[in-house]
C-alpha positions as CSV (number, residue, x, y, z in Angstrom):
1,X,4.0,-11.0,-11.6
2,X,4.6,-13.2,-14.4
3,X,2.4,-15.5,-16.2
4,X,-0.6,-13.6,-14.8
5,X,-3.9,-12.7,-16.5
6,X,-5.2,-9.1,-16.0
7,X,-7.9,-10.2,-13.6
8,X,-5.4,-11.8,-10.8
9,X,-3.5,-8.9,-11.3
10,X,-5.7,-7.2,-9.2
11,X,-6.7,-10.4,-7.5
12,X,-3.3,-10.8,-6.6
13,X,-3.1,-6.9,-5.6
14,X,-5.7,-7.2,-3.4
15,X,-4.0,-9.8,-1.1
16,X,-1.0,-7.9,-1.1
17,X,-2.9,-4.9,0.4
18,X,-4.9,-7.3,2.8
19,X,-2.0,-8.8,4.3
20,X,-0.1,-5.4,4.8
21,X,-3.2,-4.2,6.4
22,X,-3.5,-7.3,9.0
23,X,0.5,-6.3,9.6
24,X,0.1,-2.9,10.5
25,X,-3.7,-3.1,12.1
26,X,-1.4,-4.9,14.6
27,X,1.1,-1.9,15.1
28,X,-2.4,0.5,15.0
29,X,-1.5,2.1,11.9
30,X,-4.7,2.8,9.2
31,X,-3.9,1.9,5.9
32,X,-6.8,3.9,3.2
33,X,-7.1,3.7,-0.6
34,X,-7.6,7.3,-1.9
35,X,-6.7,9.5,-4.7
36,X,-3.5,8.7,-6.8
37,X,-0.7,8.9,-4.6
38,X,1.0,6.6,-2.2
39,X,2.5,8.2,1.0
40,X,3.2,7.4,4.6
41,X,1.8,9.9,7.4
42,X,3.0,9.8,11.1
43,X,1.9,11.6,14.5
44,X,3.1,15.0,14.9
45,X,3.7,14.3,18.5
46,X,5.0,10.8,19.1
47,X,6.6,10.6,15.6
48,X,5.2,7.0,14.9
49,X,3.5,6.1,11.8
50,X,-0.1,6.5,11.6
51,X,-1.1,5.9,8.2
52,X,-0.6,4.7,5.0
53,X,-2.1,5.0,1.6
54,X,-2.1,3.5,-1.4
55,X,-3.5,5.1,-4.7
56,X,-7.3,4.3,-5.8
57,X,-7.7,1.2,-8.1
58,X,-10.9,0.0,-10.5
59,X,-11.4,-2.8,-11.9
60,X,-10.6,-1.3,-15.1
61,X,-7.0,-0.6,-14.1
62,X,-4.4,-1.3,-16.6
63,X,-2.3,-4.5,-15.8
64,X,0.5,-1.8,-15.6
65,X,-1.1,0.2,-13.1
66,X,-2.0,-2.9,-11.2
67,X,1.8,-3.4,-11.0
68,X,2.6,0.0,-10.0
69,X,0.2,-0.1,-7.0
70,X,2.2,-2.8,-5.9
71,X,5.2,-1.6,-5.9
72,X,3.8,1.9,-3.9
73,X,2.8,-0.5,-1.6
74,X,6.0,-2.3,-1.1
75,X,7.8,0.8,-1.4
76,X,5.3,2.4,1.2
77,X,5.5,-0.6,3.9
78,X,10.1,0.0,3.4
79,X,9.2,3.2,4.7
80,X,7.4,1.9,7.3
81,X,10.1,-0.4,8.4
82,X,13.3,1.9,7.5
83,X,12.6,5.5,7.3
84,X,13.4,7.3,10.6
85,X,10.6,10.0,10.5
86,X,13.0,12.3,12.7
C-alpha cells in the first residue's frame, strides 16, 4: 500500500473486504466485522466454512491498523482456500 494517504487506506480496505465478501457470498459463507480478532469458523457437521471475520475498523484507525486488517483478511480468505478443517 504504498504512496497511499490515510483516507484510501481504508478506502482501499474497504474494497478488499467487498470483494472477498462477493467471493464467498457465492460459496454461502458470511463474512462479519466484529470485535478485534480475525478468525475462520466452519459447520460442525459438514466441516465446510461458514464464516469469516475480520476485526472492527473506524474511521479513526491508524494507517497501521488499516494495514493489518488487510492482511487478517488475506491471511483469513488462505485459510479459506488451504486449511483442511479436518
Amino acid at each position: 500500500m504504498k504512496g497511499l494517504s490515510e483516507g484510501n487506506n481504508i478506502s482501499e480496505l474497504r474494497d478488499a473486504i467487498e470483494m472477498v465478501v462477493k467471493m464467498l457470498a457465492n460459496k454461502g459463507i458470511k463474512v462479519t466485522q466484529s470485535g478485534i480478532q480475525a478468525f475462520v469458523s466452519y459447520n460442525k457437521t459438514t466441516l465446510e466454512p461458514a464464516r469469516v471475520n475480520i476485526p472492527m475498523v473506524s474511521e479513526k484507525s491508524s494507517p497501521e491498523l488499516i494495514v493489518a486488517i488487510k492482511g487478517f483478511v488475506d491471511h483469513e480468505v488462505g485459510h479459506l482456500l488451504f486449511t483442511d478443517p479436518q
